[in-house]
GULUM-291961 format. One record per residue: residue in one letter; z, x, y of N, C-alpha, C in turn. Coordinates in steps of 0.2 Angstrom, whole numbers, padded with zeros to 4 digits, always signed. Layout:
AZXYZXYZXY ...
***
This chain:
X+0000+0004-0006+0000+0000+0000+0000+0004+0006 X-0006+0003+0012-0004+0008+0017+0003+0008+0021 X+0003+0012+0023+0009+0015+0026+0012+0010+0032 X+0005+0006+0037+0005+0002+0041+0009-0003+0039 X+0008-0008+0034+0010-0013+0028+0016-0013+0028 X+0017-0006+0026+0026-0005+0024+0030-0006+0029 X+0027-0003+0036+0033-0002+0040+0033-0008+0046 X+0027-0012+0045+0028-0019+0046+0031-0024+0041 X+0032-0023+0036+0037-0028+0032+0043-0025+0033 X+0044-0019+0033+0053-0017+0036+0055-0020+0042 X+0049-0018+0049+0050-0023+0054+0055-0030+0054 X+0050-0034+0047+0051-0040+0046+0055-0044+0042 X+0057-0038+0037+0063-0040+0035+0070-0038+0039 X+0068-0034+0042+0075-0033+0049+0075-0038+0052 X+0070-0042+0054+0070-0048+0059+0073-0053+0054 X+0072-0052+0050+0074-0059+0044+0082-0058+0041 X+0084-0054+0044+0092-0049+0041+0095-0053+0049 X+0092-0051+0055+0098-0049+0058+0097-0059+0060 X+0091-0062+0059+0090-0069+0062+0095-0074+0053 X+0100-0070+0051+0104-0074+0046+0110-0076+0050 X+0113-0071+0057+0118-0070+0060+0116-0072+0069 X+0110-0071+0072+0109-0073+0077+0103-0075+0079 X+0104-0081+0084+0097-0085+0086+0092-0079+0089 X+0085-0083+0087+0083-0078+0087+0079-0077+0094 X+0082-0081+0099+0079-0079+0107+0084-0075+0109 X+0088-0073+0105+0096-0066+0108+0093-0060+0105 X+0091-0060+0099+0087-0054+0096+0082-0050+0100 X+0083-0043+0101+0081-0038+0105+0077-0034+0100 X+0071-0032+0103+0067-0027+0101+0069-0021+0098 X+0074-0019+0102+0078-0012+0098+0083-0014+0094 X+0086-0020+0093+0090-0021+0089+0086-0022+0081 X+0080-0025+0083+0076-0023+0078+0072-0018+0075 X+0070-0015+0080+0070-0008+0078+0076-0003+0075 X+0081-0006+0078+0086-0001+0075+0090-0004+0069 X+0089-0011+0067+0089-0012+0060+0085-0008+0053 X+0077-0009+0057+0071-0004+0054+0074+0002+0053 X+0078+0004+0055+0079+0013+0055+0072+0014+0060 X+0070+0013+0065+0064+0016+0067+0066+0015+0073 X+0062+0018+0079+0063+0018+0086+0059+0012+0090 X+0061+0011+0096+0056+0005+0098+0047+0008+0102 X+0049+0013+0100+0039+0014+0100+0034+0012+0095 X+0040+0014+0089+0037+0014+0082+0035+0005+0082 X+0040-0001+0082+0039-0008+0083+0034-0008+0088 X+0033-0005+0093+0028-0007+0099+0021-0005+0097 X+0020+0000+0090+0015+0004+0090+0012-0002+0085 X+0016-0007+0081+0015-0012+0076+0013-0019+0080 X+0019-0020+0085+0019-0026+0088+0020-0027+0095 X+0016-0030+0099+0018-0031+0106+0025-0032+0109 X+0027-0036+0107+0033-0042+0105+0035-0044+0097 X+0040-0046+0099+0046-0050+0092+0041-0057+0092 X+0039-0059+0098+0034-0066+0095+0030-0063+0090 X+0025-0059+0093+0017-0055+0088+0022-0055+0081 X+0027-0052+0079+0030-0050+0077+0033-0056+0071 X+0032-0061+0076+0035-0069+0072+0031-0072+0069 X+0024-0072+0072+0016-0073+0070+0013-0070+0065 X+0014-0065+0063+0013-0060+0056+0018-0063+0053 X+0022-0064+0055+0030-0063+0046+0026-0073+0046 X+0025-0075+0049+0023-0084+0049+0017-0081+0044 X+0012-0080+0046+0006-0080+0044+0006-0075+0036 X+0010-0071+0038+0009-0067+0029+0013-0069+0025 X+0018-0072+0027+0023-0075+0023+0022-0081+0018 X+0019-0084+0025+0022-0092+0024+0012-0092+0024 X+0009-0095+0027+0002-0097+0029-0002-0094+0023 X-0005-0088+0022-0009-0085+0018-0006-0085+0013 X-0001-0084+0008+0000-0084+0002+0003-0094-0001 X+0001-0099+0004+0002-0104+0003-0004-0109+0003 X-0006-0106+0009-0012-0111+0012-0019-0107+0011 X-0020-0102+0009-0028-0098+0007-0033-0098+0005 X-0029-0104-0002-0033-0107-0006-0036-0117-0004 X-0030-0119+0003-0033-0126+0004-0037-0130+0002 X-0038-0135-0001-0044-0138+0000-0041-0146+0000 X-0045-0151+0002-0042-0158+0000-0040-0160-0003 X-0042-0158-0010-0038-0159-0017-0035-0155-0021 X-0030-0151-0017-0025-0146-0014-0019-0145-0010 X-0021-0151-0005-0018-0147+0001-0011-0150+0000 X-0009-0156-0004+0001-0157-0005+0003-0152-0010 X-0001-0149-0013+0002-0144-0019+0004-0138-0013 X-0003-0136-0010-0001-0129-0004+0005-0131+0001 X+0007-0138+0003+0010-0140+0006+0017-0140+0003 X+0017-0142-0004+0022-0141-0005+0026-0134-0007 X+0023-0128-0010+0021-0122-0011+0024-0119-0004 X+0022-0121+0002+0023-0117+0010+0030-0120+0010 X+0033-0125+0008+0039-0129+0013+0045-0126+0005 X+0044-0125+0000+0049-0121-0004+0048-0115-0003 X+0043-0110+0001+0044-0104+0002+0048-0106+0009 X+0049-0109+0014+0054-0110+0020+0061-0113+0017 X+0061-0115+0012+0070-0116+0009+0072-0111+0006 X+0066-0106+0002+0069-0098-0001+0070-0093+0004 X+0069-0094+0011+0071-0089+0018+0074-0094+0023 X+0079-0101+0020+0081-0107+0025+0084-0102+0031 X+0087-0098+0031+0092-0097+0037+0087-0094+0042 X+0081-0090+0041+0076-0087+0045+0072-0093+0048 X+0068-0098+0045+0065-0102+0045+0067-0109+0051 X+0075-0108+0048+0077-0113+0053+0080-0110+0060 X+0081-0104+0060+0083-0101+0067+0077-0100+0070 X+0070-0096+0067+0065-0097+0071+0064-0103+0075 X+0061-0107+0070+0060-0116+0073+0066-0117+0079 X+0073-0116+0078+0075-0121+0084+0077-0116+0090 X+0075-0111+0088+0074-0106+0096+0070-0103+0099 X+0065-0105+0095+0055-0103+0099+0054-0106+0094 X+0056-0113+0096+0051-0121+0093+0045-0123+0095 X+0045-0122+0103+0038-0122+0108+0032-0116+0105 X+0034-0111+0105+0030-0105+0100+0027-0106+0094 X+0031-0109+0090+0032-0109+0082+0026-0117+0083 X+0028-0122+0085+0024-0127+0085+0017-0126+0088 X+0016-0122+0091+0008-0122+0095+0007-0119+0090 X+0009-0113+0088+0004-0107+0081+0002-0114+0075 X+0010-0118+0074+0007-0121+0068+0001-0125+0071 X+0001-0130+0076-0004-0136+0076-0009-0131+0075 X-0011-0125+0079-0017-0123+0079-0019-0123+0071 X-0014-0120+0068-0019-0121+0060-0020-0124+0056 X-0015-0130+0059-0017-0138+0056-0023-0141+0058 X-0022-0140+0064-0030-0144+0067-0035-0141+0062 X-0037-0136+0064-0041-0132+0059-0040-0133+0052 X-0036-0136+0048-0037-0136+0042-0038-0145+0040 X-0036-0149+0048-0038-0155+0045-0045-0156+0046 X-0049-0151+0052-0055-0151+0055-0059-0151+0048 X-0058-0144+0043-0061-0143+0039-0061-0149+0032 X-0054-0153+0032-0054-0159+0028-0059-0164+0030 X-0057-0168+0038-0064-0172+0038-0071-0168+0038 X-0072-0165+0039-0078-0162+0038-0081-0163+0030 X-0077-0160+0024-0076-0164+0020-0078-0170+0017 X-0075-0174+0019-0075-0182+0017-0079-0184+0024 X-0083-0184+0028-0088-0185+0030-0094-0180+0029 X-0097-0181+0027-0103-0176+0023-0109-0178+0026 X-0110-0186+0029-0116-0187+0032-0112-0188+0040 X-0110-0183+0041-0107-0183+0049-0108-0190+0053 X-0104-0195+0051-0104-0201+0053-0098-0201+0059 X-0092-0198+0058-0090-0196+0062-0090-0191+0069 X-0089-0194+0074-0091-0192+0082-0087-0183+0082 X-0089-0178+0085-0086-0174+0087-0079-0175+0089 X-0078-0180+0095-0074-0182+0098-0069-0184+0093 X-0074-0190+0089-0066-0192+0083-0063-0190+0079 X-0067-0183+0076-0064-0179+0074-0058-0173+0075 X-0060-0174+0082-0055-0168+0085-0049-0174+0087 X-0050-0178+0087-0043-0184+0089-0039-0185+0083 X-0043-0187+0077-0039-0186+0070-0036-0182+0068 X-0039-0175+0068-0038-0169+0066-0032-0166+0071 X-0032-0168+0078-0025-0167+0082-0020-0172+0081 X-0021-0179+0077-0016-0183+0076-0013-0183+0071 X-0015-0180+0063-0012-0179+0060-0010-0170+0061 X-0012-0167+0065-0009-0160+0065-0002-0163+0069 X-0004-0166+0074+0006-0167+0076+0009-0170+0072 X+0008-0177+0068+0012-0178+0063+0014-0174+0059 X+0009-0170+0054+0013-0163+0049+0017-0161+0053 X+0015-0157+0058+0020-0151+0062+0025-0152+0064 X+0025-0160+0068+0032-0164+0068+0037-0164+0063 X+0033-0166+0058+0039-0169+0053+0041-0161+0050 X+0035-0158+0050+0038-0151+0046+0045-0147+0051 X+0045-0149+0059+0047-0146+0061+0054-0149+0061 X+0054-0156+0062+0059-0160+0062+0063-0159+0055 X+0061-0159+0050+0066-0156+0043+0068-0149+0043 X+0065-0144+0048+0069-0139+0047+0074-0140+0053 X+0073-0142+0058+0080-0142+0063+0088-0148+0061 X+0083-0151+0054+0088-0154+0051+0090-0152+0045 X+0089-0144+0044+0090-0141+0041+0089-0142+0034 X+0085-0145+0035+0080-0143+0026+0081-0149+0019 X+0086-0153+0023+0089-0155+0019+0087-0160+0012 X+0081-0164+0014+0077-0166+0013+0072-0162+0007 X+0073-0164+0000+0067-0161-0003+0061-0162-0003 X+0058-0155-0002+0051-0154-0001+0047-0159-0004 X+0048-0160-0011+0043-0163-0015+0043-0172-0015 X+0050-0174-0012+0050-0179-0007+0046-0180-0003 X+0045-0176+0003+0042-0175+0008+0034-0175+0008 X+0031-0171+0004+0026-0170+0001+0023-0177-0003 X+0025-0181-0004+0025-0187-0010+0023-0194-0005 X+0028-0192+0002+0027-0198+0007+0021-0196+0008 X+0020-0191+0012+0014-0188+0015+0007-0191+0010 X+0009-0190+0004+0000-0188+0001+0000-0199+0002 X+0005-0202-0001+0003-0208-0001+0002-0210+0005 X+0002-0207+0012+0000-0210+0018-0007-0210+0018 X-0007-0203+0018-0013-0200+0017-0020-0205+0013 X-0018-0205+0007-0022-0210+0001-0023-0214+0005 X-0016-0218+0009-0019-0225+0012-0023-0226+0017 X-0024-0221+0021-0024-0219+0025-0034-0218+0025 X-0035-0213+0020-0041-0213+0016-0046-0222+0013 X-0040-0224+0009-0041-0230+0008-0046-0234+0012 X-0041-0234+0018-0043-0238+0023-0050-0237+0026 X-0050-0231+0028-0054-0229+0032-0063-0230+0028 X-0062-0228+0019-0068-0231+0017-0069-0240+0015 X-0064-0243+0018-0064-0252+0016-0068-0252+0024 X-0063-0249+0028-0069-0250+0034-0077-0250+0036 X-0077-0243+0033-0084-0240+0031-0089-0247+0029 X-0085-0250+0025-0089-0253+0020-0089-0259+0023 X-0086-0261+0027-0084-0267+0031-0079-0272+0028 X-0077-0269+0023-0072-0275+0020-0065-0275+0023 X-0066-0273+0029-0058-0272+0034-0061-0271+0042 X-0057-0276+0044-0058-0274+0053-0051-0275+0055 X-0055-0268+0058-0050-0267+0064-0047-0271+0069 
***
């Protein structure tokens, strides 16, 4: 593994060590660093900030090893897969969230939209859907997910995931449902 890897995941595991004991808007750069054993050049030479820094441990942590593989008839299993890797790191996961919650929710919606973008695109195959209503859908159900995801961690997790996961897909279904009764015209709006 390069060398770069390593001493970005010590970074990150320092940040995961000291965010057991302190929110993580108190947590200092050099406090991080000097958990790393390493100096604050060495962190700066890796990461601009403890955000950048929050962005990577989110993204390699949590996003790519859960969400990689996405696809429609997929996405509660990877949903579910991301929100049990957030209970196996709960003390980090929910200090992040309630003290760069404004942070943490813009990074997620941005990759929700994007992964609902690519759903209706999907299930619209003869692009019957308008640009517009796709970007509306695709932003309505990313605040929903990222809501609720965000609201069970500051309610501290307490809620099993696969619970969680279970409402979600049967919404979804219906949700689905509907939208092809309409299509067809056996439902007005």
């Amino acid at each position: 593994m390069a060398e770069s890897i390593l001493t970005k995941q010590a970074i990150s595991h320092s940040l995961k060590e000291l965010s057991q004991d302190k929110a993580f808007d108190k947590i200092s750069v050099g406090e991080i660093a000097e958990a790393a054993k390493l100096n604050r050049q060495t962190f700066y030479y890796h990461f601009p900030d403890k955000y950048a820094l929050l962005k990577w441990i989110y993204m390699n942590d949590l996003l790519l090893p859960n969400m990689g593989d996405l696809s429609f008839d997929n996405w509660d299993e990877r949903l579910l897969s991301a929100m049990e890797t957030m209970v196996e790191d709960k003390p980090f996961y929910i200090n992040t969230i309630r003290h760069a919650e404004d942070y943490i929710k813009q990074y997620m919606l941005e990759n929700a939209e994007s992964l609902f973008g690519r759903a209706i695109d999907q299930i619209d195959s003869h692009g019957k859907v308008s640009s517009e209503e796709r970007l509306f859908i695709s932003r309505f159900f990313s605040h929903g997910l990222c809501g609720m995801i965000i609201e069970w961690a500051m309610n501290g997790m307490t809620t099993d995931p696969k619970t969680i996961t279970r409402y979600m897909k049967n919404m979804l279904i219906s949700c689905e449902n509907a939208a092809y009764r309409y299509k067809k015209g056996e439902l007005d709006i």
